[in-house]
C-alpha positions, 0 to 999 in steps of 0.5 A: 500500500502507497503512503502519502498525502491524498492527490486531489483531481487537479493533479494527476499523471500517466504514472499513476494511471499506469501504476493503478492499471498494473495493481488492477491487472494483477488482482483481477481474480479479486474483489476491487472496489473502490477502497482497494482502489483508495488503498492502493493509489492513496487517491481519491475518487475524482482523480481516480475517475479523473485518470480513467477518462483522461487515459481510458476513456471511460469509468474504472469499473467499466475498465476492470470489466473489461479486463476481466472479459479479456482475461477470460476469453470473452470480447470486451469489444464486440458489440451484440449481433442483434437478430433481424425478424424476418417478414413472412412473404405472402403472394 
């Protein structure tokens, strides 16, 4: 666990991002919630939601899902196929 004062949402870095990404990627198989998070950053909330829109492009809990799926096989980026109905032709 880091130690230090709290970072607040105006004062974020890549490193830390990518530090936070590293942590996550090695404890996939575990519960992460947002106090592991707090925990092992030393962050806050809005710097950790900060670093993910800024790095990621999307919330941390969407991320690790995302993670997950790809460490399982699934594909975090496939959309849904969605099927077509088909008209009964009459005539």
């Amino acid at each position: 666990m880091k130690t230090g004062a709290i970072a607040t949402s105006d004062k974020f870095s890549r490193q830390q991002f990518d530090d936070l990404c590293a942590w996550i990627e090695g404890h996939l198989d575990e519960t992460i919630g947002w106090q592991q998070m707090f925990q092992h950053s030393a962050l806050d909330f809005a710097t950790i939601q900060t670093l993910f829109y800024k790095y990621a492009s999307t919330t941390p809990m969407i991320w690790i899902s995302n993670r997950r799926k790809v460490q399982s096989g699934g594909h975090a980026n496939r959309r849904p196929v969605l099927a077509q109905k088909r008209r009964a032709r009459t005539g």
